[in-house]
N, CA, C and O atoms as a CHARMM CRD file, in Angstrom:
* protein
*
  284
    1    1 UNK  N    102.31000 163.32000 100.31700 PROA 1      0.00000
    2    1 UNK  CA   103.71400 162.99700 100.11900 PROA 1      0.00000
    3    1 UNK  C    104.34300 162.72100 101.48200 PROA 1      0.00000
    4    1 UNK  O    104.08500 163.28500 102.54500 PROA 1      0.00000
    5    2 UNK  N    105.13700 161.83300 101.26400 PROA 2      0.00000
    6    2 UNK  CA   105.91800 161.19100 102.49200 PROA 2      0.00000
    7    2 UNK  C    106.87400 161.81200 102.39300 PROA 2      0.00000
    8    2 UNK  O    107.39600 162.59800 101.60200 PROA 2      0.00000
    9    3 UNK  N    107.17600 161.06900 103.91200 PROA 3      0.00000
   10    3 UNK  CA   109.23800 161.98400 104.13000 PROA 3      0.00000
   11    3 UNK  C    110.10800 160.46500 104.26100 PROA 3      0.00000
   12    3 UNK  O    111.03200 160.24600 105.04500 PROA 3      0.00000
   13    4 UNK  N    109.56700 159.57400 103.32900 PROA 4      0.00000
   14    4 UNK  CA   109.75800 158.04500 103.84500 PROA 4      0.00000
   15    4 UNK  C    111.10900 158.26700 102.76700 PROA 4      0.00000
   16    4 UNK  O    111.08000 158.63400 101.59300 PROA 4      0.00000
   17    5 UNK  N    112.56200 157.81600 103.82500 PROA 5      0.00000
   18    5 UNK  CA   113.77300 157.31100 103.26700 PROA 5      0.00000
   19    5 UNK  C    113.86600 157.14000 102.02100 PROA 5      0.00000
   20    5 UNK  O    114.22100 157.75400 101.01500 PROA 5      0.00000
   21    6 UNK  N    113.12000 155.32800 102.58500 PROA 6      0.00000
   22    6 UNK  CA   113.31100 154.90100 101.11600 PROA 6      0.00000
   23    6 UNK  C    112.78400 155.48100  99.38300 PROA 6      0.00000
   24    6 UNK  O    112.88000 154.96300  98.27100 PROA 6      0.00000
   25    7 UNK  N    112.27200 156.66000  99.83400 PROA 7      0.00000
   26    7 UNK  CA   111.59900 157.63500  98.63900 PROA 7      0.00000
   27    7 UNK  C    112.56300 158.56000  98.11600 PROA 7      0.00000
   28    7 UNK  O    112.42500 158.91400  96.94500 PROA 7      0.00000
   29    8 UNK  N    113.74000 159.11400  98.95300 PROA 8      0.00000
   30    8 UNK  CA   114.93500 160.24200  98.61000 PROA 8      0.00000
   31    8 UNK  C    115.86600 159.45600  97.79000 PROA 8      0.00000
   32    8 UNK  O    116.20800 158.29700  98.02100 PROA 8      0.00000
   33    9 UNK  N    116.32000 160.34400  96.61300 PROA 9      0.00000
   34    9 UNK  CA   117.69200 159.87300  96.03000 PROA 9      0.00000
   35    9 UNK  C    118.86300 159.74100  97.03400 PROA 9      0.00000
   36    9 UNK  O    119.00500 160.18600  98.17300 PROA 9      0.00000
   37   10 UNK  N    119.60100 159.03900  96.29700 PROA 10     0.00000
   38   10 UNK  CA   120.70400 158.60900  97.06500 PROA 10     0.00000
   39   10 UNK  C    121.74700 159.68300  97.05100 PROA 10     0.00000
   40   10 UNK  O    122.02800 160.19700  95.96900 PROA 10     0.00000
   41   11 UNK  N    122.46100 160.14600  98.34700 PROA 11     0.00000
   42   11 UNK  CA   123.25200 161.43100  98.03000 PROA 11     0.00000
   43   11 UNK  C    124.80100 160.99500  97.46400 PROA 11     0.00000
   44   11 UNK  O    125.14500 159.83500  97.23800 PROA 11     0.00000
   45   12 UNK  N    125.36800 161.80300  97.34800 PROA 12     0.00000
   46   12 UNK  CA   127.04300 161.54700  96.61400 PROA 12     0.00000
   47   12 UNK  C    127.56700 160.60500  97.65500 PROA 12     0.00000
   48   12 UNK  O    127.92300 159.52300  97.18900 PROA 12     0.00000
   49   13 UNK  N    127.69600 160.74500  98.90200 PROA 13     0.00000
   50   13 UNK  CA   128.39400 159.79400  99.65900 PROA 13     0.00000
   51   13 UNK  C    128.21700 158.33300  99.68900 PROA 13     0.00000
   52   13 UNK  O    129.07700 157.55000  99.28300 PROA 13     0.00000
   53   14 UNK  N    126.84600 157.91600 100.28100 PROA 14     0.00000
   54   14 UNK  CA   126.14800 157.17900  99.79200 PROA 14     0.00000
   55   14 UNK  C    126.62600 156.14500  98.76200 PROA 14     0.00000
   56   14 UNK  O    127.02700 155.01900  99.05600 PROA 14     0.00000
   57   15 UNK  N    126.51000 156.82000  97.11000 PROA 15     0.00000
   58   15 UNK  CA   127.10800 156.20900  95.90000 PROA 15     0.00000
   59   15 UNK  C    128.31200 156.28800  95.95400 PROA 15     0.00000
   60   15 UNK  O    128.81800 155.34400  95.34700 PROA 15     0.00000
   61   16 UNK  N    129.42600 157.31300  96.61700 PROA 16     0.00000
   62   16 UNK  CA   130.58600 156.98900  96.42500 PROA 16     0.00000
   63   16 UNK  C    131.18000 155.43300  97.56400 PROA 16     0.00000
   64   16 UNK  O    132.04600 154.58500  97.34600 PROA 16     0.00000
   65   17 UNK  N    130.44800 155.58900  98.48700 PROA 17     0.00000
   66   17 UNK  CA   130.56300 154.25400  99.42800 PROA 17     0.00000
   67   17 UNK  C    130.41300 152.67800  98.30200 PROA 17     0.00000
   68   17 UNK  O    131.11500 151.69800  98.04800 PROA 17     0.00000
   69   18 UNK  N    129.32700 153.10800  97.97600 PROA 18     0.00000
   70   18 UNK  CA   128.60000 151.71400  97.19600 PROA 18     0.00000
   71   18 UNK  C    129.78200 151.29000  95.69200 PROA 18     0.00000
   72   18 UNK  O    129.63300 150.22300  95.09800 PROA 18     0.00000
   73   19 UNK  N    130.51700 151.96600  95.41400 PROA 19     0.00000
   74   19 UNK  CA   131.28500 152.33100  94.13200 PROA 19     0.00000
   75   19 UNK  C    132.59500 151.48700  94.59100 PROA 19     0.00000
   76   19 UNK  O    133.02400 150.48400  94.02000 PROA 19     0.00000
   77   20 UNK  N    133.31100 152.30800  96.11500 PROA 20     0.00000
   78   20 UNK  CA   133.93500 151.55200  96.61800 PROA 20     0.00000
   79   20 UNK  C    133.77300 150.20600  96.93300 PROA 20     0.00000
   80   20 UNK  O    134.53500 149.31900  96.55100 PROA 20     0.00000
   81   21 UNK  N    132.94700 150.07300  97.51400 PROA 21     0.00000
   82   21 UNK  CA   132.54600 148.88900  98.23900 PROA 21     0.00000
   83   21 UNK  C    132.76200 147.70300  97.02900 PROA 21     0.00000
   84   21 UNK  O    133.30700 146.60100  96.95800 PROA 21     0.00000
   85   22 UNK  N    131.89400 148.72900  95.99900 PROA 22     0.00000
   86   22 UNK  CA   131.74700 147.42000  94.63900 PROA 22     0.00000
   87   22 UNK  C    133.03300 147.32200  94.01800 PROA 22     0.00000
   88   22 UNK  O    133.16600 146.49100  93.11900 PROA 22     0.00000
   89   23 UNK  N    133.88700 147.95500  94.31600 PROA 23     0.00000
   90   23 UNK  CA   135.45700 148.10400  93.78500 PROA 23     0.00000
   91   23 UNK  C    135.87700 146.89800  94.51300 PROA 23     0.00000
   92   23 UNK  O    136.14100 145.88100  93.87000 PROA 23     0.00000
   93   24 UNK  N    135.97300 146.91800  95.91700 PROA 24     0.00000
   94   24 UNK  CA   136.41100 146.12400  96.73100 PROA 24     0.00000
   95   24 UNK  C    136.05900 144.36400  96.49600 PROA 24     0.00000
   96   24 UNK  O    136.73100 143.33600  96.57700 PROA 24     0.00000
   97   25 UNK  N    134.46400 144.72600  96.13200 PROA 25     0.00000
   98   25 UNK  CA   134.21400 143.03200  96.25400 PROA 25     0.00000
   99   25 UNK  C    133.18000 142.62700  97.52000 PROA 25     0.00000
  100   25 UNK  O    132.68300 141.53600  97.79900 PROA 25     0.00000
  101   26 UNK  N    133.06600 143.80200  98.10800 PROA 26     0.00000
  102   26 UNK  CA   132.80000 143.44700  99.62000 PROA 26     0.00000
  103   26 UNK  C    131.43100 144.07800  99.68200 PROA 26     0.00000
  104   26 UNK  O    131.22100 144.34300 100.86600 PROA 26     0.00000
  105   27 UNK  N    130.37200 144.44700  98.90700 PROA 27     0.00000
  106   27 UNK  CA   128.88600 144.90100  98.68200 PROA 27     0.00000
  107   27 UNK  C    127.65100 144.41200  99.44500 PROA 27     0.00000
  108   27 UNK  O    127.04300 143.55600  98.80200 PROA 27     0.00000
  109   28 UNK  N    127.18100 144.66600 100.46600 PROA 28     0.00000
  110   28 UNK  CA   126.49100 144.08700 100.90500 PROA 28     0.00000
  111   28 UNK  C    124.71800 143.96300 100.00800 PROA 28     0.00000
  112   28 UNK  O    124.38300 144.60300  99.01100 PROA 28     0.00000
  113   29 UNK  N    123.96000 143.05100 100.69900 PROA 29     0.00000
  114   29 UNK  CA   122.98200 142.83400 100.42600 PROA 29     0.00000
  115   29 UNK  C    122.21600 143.92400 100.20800 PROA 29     0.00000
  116   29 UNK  O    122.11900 144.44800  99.09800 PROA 29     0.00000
  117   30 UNK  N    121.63300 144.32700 101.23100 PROA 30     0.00000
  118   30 UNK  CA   121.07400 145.36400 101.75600 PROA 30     0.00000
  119   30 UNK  C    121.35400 146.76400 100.66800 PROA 30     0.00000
  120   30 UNK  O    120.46200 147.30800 100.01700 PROA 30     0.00000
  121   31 UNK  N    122.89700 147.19000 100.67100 PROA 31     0.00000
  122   31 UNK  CA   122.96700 148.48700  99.84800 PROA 31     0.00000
  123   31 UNK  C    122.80600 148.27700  98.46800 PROA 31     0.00000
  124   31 UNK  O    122.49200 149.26900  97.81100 PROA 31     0.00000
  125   32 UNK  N    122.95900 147.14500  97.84700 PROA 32     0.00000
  126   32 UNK  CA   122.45200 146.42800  96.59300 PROA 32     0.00000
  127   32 UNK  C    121.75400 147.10000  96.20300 PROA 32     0.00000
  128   32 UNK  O    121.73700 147.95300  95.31600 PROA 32     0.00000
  129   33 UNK  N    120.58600 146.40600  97.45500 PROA 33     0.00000
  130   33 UNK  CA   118.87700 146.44000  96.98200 PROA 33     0.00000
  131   33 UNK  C    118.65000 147.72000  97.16700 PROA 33     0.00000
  132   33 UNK  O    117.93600 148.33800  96.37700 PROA 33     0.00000
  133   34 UNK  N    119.18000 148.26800  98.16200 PROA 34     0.00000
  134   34 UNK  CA   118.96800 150.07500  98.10700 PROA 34     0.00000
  135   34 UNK  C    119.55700 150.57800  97.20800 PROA 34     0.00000
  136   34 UNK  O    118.67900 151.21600  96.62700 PROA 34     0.00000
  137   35 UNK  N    120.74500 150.77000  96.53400 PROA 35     0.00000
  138   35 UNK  CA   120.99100 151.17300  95.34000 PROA 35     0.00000
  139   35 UNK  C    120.45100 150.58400  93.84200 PROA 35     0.00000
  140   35 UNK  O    120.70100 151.14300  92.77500 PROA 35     0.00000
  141   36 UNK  N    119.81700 149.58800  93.95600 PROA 36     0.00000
  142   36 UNK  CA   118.85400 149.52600  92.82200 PROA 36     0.00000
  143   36 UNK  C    117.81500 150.10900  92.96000 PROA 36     0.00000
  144   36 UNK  O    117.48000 150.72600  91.94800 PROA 36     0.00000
  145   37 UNK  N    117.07900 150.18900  93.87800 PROA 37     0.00000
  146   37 UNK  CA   115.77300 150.52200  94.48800 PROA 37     0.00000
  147   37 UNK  C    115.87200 152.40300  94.24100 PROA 37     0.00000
  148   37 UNK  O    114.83700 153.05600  94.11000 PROA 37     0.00000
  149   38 UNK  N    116.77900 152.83200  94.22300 PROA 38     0.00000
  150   38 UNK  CA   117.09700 154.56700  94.81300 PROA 38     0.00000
  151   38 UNK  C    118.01500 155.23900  93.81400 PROA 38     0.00000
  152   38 UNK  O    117.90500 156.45900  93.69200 PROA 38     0.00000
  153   39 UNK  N    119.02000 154.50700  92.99200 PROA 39     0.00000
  154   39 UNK  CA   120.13200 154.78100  92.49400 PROA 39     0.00000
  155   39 UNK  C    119.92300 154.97700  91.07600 PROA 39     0.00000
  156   39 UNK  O    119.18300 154.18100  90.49800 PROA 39     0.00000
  157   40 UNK  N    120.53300 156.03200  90.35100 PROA 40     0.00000
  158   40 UNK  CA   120.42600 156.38400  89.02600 PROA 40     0.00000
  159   40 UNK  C    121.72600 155.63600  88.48500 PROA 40     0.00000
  160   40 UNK  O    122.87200 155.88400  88.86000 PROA 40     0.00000
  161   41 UNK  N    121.23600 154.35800  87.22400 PROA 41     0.00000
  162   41 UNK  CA   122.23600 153.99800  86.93600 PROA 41     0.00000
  163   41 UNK  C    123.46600 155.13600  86.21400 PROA 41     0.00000
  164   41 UNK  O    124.66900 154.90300  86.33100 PROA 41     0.00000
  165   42 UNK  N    122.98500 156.23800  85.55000 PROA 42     0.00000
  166   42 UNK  CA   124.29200 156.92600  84.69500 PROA 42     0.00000
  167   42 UNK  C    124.88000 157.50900  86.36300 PROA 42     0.00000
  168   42 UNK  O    126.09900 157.34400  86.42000 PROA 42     0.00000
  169   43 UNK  N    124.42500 158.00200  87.41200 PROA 43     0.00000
  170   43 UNK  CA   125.34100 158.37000  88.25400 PROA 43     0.00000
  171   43 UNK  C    126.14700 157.19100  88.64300 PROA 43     0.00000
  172   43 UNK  O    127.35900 157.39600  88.57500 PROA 43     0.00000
  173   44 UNK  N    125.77500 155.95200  89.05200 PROA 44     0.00000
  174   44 UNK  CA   127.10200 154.65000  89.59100 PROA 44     0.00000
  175   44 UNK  C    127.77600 154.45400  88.22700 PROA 44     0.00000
  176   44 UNK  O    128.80100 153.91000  88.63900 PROA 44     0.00000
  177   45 UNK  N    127.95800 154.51600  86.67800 PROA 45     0.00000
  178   45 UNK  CA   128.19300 154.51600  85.17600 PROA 45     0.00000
  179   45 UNK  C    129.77000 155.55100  85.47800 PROA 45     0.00000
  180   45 UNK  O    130.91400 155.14400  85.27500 PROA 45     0.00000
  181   46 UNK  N    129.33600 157.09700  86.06000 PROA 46     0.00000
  182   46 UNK  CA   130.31700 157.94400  85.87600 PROA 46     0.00000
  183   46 UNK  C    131.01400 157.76500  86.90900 PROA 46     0.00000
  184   46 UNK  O    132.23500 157.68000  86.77500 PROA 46     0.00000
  185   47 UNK  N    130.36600 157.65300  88.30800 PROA 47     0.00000
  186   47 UNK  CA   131.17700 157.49600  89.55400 PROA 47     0.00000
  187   47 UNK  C    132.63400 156.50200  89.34900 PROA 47     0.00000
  188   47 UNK  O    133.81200 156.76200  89.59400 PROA 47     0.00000
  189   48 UNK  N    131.92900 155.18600  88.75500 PROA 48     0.00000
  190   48 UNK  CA   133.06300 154.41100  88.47200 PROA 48     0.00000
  191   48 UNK  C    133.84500 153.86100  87.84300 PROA 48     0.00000
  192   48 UNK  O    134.44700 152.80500  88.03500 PROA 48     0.00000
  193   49 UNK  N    133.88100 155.11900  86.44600 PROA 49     0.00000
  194   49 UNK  CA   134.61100 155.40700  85.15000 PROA 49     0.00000
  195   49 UNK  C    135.28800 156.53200  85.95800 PROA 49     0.00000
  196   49 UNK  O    136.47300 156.41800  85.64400 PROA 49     0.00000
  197   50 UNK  N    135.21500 157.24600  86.56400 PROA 50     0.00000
  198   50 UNK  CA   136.48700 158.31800  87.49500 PROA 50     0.00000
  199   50 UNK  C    136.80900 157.79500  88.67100 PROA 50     0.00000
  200   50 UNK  O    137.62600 158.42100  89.34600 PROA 50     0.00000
  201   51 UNK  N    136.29400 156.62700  89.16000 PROA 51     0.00000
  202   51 UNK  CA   137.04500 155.88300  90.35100 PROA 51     0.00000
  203   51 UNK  C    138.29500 154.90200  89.54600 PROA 51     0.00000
  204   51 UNK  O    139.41000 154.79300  90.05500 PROA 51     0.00000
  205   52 UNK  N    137.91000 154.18200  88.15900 PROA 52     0.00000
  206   52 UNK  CA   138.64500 153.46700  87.49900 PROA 52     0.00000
  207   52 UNK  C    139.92400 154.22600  87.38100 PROA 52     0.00000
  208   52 UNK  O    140.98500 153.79200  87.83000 PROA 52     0.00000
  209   53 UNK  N    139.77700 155.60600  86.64100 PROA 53     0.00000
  210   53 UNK  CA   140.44900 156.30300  85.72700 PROA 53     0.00000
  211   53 UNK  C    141.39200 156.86400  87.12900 PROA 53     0.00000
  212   53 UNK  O    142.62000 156.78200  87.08000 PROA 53     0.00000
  213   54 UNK  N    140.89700 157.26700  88.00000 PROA 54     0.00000
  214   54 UNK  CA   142.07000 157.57800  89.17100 PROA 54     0.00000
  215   54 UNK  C    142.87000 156.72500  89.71100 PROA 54     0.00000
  216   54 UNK  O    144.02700 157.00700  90.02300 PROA 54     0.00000
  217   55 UNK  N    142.28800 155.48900  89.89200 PROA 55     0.00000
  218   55 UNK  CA   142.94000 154.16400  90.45300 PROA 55     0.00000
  219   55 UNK  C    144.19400 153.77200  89.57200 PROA 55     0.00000
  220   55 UNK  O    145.23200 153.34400  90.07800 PROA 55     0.00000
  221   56 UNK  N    143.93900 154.03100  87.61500 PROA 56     0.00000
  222   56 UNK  CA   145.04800 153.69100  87.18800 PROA 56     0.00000
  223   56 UNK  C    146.46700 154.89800  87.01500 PROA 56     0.00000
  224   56 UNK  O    147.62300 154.73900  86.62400 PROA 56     0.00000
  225   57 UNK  N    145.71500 156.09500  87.51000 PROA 57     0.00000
  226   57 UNK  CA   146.95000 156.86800  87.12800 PROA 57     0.00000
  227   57 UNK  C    147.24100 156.94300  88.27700 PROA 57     0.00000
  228   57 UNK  O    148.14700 157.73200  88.01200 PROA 57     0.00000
  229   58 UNK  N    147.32300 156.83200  89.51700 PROA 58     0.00000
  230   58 UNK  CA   147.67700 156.37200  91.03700 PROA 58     0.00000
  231   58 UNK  C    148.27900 155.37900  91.09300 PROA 58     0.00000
  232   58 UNK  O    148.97600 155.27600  92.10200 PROA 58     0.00000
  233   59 UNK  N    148.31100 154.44200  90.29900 PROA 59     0.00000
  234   59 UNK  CA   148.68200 153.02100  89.74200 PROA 59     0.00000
  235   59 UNK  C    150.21800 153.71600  89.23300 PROA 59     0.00000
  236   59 UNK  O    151.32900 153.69100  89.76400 PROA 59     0.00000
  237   60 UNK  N    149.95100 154.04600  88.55500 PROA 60     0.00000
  238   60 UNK  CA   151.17100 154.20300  87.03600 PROA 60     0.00000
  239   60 UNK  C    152.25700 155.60400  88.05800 PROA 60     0.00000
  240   60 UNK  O    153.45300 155.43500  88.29600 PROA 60     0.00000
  241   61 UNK  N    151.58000 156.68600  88.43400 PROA 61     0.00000
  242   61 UNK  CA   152.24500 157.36800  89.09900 PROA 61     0.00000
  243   61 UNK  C    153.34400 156.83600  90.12300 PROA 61     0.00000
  244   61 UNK  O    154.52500 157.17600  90.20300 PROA 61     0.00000
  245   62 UNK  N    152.46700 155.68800  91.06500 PROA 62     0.00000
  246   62 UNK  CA   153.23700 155.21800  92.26700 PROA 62     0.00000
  247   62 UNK  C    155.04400 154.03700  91.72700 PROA 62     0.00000
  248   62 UNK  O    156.13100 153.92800  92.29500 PROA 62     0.00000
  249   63 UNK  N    154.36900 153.28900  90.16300 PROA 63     0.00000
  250   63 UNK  CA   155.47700 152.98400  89.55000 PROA 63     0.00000
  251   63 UNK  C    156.74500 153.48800  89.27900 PROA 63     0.00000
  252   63 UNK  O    157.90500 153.13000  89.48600 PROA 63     0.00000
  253   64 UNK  N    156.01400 154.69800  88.60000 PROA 64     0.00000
  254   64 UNK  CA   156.94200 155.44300  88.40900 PROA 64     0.00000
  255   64 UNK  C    157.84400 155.88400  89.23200 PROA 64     0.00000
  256   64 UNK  O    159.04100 155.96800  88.95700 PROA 64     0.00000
  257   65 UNK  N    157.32100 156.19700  90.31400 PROA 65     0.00000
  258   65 UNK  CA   157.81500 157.35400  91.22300 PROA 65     0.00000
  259   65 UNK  C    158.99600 155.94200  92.10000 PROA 65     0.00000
  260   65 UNK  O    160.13100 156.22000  92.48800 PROA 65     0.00000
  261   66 UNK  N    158.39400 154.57800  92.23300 PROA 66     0.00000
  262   66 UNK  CA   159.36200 153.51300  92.33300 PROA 66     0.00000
  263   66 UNK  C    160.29400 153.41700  91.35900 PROA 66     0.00000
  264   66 UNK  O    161.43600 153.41700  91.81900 PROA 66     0.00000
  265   67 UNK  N    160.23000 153.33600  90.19800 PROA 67     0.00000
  266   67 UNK  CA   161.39000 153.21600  89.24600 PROA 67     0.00000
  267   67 UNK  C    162.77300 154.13900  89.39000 PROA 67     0.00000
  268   67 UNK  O    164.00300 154.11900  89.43100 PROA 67     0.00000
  269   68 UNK  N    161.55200 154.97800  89.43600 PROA 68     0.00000
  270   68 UNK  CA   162.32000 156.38800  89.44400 PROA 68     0.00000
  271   68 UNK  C    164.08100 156.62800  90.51800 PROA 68     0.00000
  272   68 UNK  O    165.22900 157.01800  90.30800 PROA 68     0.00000
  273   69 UNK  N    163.02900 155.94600  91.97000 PROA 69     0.00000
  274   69 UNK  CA   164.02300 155.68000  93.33700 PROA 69     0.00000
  275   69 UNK  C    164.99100 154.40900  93.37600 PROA 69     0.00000
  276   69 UNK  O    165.94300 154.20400  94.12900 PROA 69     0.00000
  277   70 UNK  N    164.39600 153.49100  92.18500 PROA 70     0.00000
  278   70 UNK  CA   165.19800 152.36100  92.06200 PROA 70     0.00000
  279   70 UNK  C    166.20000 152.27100  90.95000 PROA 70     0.00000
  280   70 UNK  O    166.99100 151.33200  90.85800 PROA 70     0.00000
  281   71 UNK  N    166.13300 153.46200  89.95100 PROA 71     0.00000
  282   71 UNK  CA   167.52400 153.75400  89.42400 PROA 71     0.00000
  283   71 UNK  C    168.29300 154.89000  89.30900 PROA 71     0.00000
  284   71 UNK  O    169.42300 154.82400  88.82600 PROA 71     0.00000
């Protein structure tokens, strides 16, 4: 058994980078192929069903909290 990288799961940071990144639009090549290569699809599945789900109530909160100051 190796201690070769490309053999370790991918840790939380890692996928939370790649989640972002893929949020953004801005994904490179490289972490792609390493997150296909390394990456459990149900962990990137949940990561970015609770990156979604925060983004919209951060969304709706920040409205509010504008409405709120604008009447």
């Amino acid at each position: 058994m190796t201690d070769d990288p490309d053999d370790k799961p991918l840790t939380f940071r890692q996928m939370l980078g790649s989640v972002l990144a893929a949020a953004l639009g801005v994904q490179n090549g490289k972490n792609r192929a390493r997150d296909f290569s390394r990456g459990k699809p149900m962990h990137f599945i949940a990561l970015g069903v609770t990156f979604t789900l925060t983004f919209v109530v951060l969304v709706l909160a920040v409205v509010k909290l504008v409405i709120a100051f604008a009447g």
